[in-house]
C-alpha positions in Angstrom: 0.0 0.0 0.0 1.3 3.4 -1.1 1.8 6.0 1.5 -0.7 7.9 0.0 -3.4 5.1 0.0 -2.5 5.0 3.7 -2.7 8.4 4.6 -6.1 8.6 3.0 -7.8 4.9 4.7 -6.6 6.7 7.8 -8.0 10.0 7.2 -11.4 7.8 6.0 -11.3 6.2 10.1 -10.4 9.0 11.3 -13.9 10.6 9.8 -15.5 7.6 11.0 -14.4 7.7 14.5 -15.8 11.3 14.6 -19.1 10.4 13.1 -19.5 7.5 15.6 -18.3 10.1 18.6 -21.2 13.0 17.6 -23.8 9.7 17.2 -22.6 8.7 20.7 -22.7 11.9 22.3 -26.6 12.4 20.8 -27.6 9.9 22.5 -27.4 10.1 26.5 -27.6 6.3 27.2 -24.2 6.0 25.4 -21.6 5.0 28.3 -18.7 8.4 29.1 -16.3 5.6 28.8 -16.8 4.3 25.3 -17.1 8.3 24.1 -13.2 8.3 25.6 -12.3 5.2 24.1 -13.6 6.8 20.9 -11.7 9.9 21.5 -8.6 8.2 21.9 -8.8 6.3 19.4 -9.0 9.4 17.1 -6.4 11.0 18.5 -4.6 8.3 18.0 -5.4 8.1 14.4 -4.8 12.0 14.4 -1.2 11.1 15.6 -0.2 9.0 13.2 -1.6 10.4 10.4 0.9 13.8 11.3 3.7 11.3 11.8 3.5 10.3 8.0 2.7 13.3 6.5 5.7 14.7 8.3 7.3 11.9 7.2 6.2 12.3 3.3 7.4 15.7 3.6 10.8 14.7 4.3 10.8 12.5 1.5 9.6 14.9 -0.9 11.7 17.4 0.3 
């Protein structure tokens, strides 16, 4: 997989994650601890997703 293809499949979860976190937060019978399992998990996302475009910038440059 190019590191283009994985930047955007990323990006794509990353959308996801914040879909599912607004859908959770809508609806008050959603558990506070899977919203901040959600969260995390998008900031994980968010983290590596800088880390390669950081790192495609390198390359490029």
């Amino acid at each position: 997989m190019s590191l283009q293809m994985h930047l955007s499949e990323l990006e794509r979860k990353h959308q996801a994650l914040e879909r599912e976190i607004q859908d959770a937060m809508a609806h008050p019978s959603v558990d506070d601890l899977k919203i901040v399992e959600l969260k995390r998990k998008k900031l994980h996302l968010k983290d590596e997703i800088a880390k390669l475009r950081q790192a495609s910038n390198r390359v490029v440059h």
